[in-house]
N, C-alpha and C positions, 0 to 999 in steps of 0.2 A: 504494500500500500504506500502510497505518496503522499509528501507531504496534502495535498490539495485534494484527497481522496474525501469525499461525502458520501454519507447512509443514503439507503434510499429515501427513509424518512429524518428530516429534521429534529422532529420532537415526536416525544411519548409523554404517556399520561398513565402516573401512578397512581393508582388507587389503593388509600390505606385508612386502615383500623388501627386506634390506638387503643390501650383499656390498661390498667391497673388494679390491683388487688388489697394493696395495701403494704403488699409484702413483694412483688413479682410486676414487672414492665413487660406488655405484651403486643407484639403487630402482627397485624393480615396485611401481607402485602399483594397487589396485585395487577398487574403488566400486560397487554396485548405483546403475543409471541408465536407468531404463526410457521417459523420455523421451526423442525425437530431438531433433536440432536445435540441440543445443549446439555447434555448429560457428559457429554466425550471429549475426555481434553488429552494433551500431551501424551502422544503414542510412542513405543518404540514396536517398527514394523521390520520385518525378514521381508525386505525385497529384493532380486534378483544376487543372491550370493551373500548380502551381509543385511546387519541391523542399522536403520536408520530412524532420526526422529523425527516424530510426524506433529508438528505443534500449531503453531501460532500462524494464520488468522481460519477460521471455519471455510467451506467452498463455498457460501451465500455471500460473504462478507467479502474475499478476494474477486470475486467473478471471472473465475480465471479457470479454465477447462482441467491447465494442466495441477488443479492444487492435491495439495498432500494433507492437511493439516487440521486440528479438529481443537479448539478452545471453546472452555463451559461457559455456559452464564452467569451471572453472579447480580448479586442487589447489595448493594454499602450504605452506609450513613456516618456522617458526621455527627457529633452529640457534642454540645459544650454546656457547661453552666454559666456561659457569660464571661467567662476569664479573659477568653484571646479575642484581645484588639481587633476589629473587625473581620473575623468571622459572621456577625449579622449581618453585616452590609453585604458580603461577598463572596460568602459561601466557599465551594471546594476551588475557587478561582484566587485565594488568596494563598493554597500552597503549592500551587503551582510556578514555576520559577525558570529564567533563565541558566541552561546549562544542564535542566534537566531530561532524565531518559525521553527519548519519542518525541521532543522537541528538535526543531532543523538547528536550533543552539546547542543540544548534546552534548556536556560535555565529554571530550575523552576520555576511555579509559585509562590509559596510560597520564594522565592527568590527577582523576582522580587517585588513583592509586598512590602518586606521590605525597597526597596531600594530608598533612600529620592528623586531621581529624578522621576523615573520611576514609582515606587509605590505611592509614597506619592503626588507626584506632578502631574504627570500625571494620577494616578489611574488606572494604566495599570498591568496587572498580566502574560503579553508576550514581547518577545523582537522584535522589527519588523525592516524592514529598517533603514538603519544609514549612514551617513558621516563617516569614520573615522577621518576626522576633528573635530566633534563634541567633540572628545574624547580627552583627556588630553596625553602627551607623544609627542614622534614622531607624524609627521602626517599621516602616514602610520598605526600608531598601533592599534586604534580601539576597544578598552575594555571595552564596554559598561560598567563596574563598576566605571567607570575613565570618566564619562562624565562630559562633563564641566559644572560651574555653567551659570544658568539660566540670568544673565546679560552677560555674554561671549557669549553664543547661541544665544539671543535678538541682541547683533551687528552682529553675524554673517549672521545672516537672515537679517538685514538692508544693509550688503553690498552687498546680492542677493547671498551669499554662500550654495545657498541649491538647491537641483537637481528640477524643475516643472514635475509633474506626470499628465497629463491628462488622460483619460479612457473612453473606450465605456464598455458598460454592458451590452448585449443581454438581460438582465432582468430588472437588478435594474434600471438601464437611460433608453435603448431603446425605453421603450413606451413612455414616458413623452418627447423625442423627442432633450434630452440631454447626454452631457458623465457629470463624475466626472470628480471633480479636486481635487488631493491634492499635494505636498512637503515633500520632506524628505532630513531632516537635523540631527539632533537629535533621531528622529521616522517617521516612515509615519505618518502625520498631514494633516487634511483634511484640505480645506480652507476654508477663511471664510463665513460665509454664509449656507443654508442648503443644504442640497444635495439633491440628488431624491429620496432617501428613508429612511425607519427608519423600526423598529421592534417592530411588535406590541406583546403583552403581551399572554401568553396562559398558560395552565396547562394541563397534561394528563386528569386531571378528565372535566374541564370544560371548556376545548376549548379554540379557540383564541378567542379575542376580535371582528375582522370583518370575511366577509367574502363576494362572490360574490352576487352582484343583483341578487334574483333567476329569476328576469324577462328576464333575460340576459343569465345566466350559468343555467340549468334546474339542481336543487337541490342545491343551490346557492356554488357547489363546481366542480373542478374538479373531474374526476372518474381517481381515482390511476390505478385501473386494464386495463383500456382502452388505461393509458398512458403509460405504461410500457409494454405495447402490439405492442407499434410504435405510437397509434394513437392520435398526438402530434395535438392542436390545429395549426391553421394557424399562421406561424411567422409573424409578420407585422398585419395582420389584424383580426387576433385570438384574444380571450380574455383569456388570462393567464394569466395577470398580475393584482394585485389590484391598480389599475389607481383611482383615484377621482368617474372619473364617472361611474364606478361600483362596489364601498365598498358599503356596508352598514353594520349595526352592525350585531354579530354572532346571529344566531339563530339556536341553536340545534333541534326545532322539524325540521327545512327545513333541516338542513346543517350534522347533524350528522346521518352518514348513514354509513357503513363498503367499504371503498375504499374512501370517501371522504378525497378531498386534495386540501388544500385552502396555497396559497405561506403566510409564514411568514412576508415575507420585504414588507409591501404597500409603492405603489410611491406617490411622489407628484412634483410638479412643485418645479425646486430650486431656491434658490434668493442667492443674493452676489457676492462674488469670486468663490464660487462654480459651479453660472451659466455660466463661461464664452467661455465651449465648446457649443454648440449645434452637435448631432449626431445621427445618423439615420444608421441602418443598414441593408441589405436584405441578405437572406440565398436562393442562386438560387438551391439548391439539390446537386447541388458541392461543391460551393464557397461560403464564404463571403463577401460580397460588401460593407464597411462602411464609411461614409463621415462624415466628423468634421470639425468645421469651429468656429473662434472665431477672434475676435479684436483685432489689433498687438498691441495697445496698451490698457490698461484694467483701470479698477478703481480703482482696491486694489498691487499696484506693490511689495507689502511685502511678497507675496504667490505666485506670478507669476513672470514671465519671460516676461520681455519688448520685443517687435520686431519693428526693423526700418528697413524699405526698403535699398536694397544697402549692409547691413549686412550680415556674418556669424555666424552662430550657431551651436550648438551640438545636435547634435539628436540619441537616440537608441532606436526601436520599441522591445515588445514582444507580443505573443500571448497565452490566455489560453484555454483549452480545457479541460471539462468537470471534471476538479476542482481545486485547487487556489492550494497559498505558493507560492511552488517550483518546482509545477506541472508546466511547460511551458516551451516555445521555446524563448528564448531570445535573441534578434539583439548587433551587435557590435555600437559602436559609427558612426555615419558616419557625416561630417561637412554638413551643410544645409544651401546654400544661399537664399536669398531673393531677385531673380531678378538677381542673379549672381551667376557665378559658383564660386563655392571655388575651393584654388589648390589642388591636390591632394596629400596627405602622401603615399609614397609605403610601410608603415606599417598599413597603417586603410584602410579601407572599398571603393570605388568610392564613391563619394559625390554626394550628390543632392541637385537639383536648384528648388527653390518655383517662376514656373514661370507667366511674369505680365502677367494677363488676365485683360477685362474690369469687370467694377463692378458688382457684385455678392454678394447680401442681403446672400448668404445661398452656402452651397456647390454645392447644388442641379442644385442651377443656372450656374453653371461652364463647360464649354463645355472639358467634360475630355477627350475625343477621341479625340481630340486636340494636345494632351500635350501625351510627351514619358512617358513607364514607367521604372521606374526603380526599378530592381529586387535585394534582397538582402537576403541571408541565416538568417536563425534564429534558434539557434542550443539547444537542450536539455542540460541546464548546471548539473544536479542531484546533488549531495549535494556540489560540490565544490565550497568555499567561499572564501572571500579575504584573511582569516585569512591562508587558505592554500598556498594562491600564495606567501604572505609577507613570508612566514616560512619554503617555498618550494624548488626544486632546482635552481630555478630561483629568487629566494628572493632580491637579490642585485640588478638585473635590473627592478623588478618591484618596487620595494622601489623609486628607483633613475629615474623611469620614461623611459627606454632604453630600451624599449620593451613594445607592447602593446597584447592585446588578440587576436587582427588579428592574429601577428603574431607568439604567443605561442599554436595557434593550424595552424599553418602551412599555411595560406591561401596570407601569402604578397609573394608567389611564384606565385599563379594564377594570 
């Protein structure tokens, strides 16, 4: 995909249920998605003599005859209690920066790498999400070269100055019956704890490391040609994903065979701060349906976002489709009560109310036809990032906070 590359559609329209228990944060999320297949990501396939990986972007998305590659869907949210500097005004457009990945600015690897925070400290060789607070200057300025030192970020993150990132993953969480979690302050930082997945080891010559149960998957792999034909296991109760209870180690007389494709990322159950979504989601042949539900109040508050009843918060959803970055449709800010409406800005979004239901262990349990939904645009940003707004013709009021992204794409008129 190229720089200048557009979806067929501009914008989506999320549909969401908030609710609360008193004890437990609950959402119905819900998305037009008329494409299959977002269950299938990051393959390594036996094609003619060795292993290759089959990933990033889906064949809908490249429109490209000769594609290979298959990336899930996914639904995120921003959550803040108000801490970071304009985050209301401008939502997930405020960590996005020059220099970062899938921008035509990119920084290099061999750049980053050298560089004593990013390189040296965190062992990263890309530049991902950011605060511009994290950075040294104004706090608008944002120069990932200029980041601050690592006891200046340690209190920033103790006064809860860093945006909460939850996640569902049609792939990597959905089986395992959780989303991720991570924060971005400094970088996207996962939280603590393991996640629901990892990567296991391979080589063209000798394969990965697991592969499926053949007792389960007949040739203990998927068949590439079957799947790129449409004919996509069942979402939800298919076996496409390497879950626990169907790894086992690789075995090349069963598993190497010419279309064999076995997923790279095996899941597992996560533990810590990591665990603190639980999320499930169905693909009805339209739509996606996905529910997430987690504790207002949690174990590790260093990585997460506290929630008390009666409170307002900051919320902005995005959705991915059929491959990451900056592939995606991404939500304004919109304020989020808990039990109460927030007032409304005639420059941001209508707010939504997380309203009280009785208790509910799970989202599942939540009687959602119940409860209003409330609908909200989520718009294709393509490569425009903060660094353009600060530097743009509107620089003076985005700096100074006097204007927000509702209303620099025209919508505090509706």
């Amino acid at each position: 995909m190229g720089s200048n590359w557009m979806p067929a559609d501009a914008e989506k329209q999320l549909r969401t249920r908030a609710a609360h228990d008193g004890e437990r944060l609950h959402f119905q999320f819900r998305w037009d998605q008329p494409d299959p297949g977002g269950w299938i990501h990051d393959m390594l396939v036996y094609h003619e003599g060795e292993w290759r990986q089959f990933a990033t972007p889906s064949p809908w998305v490249s429109g490209d005859d000769e594609h290979t590659g298959f990336y899930e869907d996914r639904l995120s949210f921003f959550l803040d209690d108000g801490t970071v500097r304009g985050f209301e005004e401008f939502a997930g457009w405020l960590t996005a920066h020059e220099g970062m990945r899938s921008l035509p600015s990119a920084a290099a690897p061999d750049e980053v790498e050298a560089h004593p925070h990013y390189g040296e400290r965190l062992e990263k060789s890309d530049i991902q999400k950011f605060l511009p607070q994290a950075c040294a200057g104004e706090w608008w300025e944002g120069d990932w070269r200029e980041v601050r030192p690592p006891g200046e970020l340690r209190a920033m993150k103790r006064r809860g100055e860093f945006l909460d990132l939850p996640m569902w993953r049609a792939h990597r969480s959905d089986p395992v019956g959780f989303g991720t979690d991570a924060y971005v302050l400094d970088y996207r930082h996962a939280d603590d704890g393991r996640r629901t997945y990892t990567s296991q080891n391979w080589d063209a010559g000798s394969g990965p490391e697991l592969m499926f149960d053949p007792d389960v998957v007949n040739g203990g792999a998927l068949d590439y040609h079957a799947v790129s034909n449409g004919e996509f296991p069942t979402q939800g109760s298919g076996t496409y994903a390497l879950t626990p209870d169907v790894t086992v180690p690789f075995d090349r007389n069963v598993a190497e065979w010419e279309g064999a494709m076995i997923p790279r990322r095996p899941l597992r159950e996560p533990t810590g701060s990591a665990a603190d979504w639980t999320a499930s989601g169905t693909w009805t042949g339209e739509e996606w349906v996905v529910k997430m539900s987690r504790q207002l109040s949690t174990t590790d508050p260093s990585d997460t976002t506290q929630l008390t009843p009666g409170e307002v918060y900051l919320w902005a959803p995005a959705v991915h489709h059929g491959a990451g970055k900056r592939w995606h449709w991404t939500g304004y800010t919109h304020r989020l009560g808990l039990g109460v409406t927030p007032e409304r800005r005639a420059d941001l979004p209508p707010p939504l109310t997380a309203h009280k239901v009785d208790p509910a262990p799970t989202a599942a349990a939540v009687d959602w036809d119940a409860l209003p939904t409330h609908t909200t645009p989520l718009v294709f940003p393509g490569i425009q990032s903060w660094t353009d707004l600060v530097e743009g013709p509107n620089a003076d009021a985005v700096r100074n906070l006097e204007t927000t992204m509702w209303a620099l794409h025209g919508r505090a008129e509706d």
